[in-house]
N, C-alpha and C positions, 0 to 999 in steps of 0.2 A: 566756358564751362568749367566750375570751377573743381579737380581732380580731387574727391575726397572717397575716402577707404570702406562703403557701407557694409554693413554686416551683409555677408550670403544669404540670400532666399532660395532655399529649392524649389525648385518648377514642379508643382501640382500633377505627379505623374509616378505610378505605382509601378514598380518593377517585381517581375515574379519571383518566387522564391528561386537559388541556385539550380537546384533540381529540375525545376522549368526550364529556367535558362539553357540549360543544358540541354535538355529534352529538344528545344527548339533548336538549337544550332545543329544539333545530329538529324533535325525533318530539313536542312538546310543545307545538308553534307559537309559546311563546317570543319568536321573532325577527321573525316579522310586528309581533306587538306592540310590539315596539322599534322596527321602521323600519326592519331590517335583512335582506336576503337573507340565502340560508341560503349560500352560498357567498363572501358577506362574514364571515359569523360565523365559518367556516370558516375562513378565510384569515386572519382576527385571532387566533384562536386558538394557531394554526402560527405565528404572529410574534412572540408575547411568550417573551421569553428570560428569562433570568436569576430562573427563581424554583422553588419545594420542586417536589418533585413532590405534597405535599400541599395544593399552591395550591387554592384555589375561585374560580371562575368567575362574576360574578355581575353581572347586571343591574344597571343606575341605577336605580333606585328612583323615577326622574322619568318614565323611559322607560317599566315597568312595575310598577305597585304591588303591595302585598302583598292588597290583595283579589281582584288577578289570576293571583297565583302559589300562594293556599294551596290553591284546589279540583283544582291538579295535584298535590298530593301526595296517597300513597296509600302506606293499611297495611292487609295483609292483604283486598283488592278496594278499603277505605273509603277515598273522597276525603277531601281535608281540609275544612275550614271555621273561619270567621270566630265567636264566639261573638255571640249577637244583643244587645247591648251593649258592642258596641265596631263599631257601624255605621261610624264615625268614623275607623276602623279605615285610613285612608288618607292622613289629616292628621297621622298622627305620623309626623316629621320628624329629619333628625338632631342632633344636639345639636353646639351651636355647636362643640365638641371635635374631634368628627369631620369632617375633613376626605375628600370624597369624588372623584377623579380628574373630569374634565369630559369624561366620556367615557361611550357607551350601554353600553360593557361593561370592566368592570376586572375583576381579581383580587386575593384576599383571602388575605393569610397567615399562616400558625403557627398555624390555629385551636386551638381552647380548647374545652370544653366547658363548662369551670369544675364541676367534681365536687367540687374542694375547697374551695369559696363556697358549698356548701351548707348549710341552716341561715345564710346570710346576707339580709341584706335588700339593696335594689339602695342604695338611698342608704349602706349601709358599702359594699358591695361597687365602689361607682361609683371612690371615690377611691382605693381600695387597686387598682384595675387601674390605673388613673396611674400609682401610685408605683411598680406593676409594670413601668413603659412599655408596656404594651399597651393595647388600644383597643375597645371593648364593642360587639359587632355590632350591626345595625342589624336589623330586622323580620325585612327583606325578603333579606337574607344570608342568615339565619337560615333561610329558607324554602328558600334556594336550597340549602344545606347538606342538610339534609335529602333533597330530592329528587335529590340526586345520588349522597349515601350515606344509605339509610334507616336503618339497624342505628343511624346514632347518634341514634335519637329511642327512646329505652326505659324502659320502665315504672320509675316511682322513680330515673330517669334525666335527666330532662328540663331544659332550660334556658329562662331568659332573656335579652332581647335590648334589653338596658337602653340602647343607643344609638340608640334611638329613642324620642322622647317626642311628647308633643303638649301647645303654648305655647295657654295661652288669652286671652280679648282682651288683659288687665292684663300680660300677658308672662309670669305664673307658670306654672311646669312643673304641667301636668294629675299628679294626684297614682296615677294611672293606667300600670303599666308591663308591655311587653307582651310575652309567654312564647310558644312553643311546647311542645304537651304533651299527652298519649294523654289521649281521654274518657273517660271511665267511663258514658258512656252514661246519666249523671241527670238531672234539671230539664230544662231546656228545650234540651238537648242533645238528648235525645231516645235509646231504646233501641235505635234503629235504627245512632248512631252510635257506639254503642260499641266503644273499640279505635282508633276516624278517629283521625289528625292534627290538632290542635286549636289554630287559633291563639286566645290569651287572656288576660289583663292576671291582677295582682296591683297591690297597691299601695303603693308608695315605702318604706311603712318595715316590712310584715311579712314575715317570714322563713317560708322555706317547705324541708321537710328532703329534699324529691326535686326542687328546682330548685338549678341551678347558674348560671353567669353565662356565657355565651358572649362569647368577643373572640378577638383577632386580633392580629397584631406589626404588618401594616400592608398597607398598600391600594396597588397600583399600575395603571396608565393602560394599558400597554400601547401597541403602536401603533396610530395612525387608524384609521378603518372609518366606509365611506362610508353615510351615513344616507340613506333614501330618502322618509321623513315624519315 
């Protein structure tokens, strides 16, 4: 297959105005876990200027992790969940590339779905989004993405979120990288979950032909918002 650069297509999938978003993460409690009132999140929301209307909204990842944010997703009644081998599921971190605002809440642009990285592996697909100038979502984007527009998590649809990994003691990248993507309800998933939201790893160099690469053109801070823990 031959690795050539194609222009981004966004995935057909409407995101609600900031104000929404926010609205929604405070019915989700979200904001307690951040440290923040719901009436700060509120009011940071309403302050950040200058961006798509298809911006995402999305938590520090420091503030709250993606073990905390995949049991609020939900398809068709089923929450999400963590696959039970990737416990660890917390310690991936974002890659020295991505640069993240020093802030409990920024927003995330031009998302991607990457539909056409499909049939790639994350290790081609990692440098060909560079040379794109764009930037590989992290987990915990990833989750938030979802939850705010469900329609773009779909069968033979799914992505990765290759901007996050996890370093082990020697410094080498865990050869482990980690996807969102619908159960089929087998092995230790269990038939109960079949259909859930499934947070789950692949690994670095195989290709897979219903994942795609999720990223973004770029991350910004927003204004202040007063932390309360």
């Amino acid at each position: 297959m031959p690795l050539t650069e194609p222009a981004p297509a966004v995935a057909a999938t409407a995101l609600p105005p900031l104000a929404g978003q926010a609205d929604r993460l405070i019915r989700l409690g979200v904001h307690v876990r951040a440290g923040v009132d719901a009436a700060g999140l509120r009011a940071w929301a309403a302050g950040v200027d200058g961006v798509d209307d298809g911006a995402l909204l999305a938590v520090h990842p420091g503030r709250v992790p993606a073990s905390a944010l995949a049991p609020l997703l939900d398809r068709d009644g089923k929450p999400g969940f963590v696959v039970t081998d990737m416990a660890d599921v917390d310690l991936f971190a974002p890659l020295d590339t991505v640069e993240l605002p020093d802030a409990p809440f920024y927003v995330v642009t031009g998302l991607d779905r990457g539909d056409s990285m499909a049939d790639w592996s994350p290790d081609e697909a990692l440098p060909a989004l560079a040379g794109q100038g764009r930037t590989p979502l992290l987990l915990s984007e990833g989750i938030h993405w979802v939850l705010q527009a469900p329609a773009v998590l779909e069968r033979n649809h799914c992505f990765m979120t290759i901007g996050s990994r996890l370093r082990k003691a020697n410094g080498a990248l865990d050869a482990r990288t980690p996807a969102v993507w619908i159960s089929n309800g087998t092995g230790r998933d269990g038939r109960e979950r079949r259909d859930a939201p499934k947070i789950g790893w692949c690994w670095a160099g195989n290709r897979h032909t219903w994942l795609g690469f999720a990223s973004a053109t770029g991350r910004s801070g927003g204004a202040a918002v007063t932390v309360t823990g």
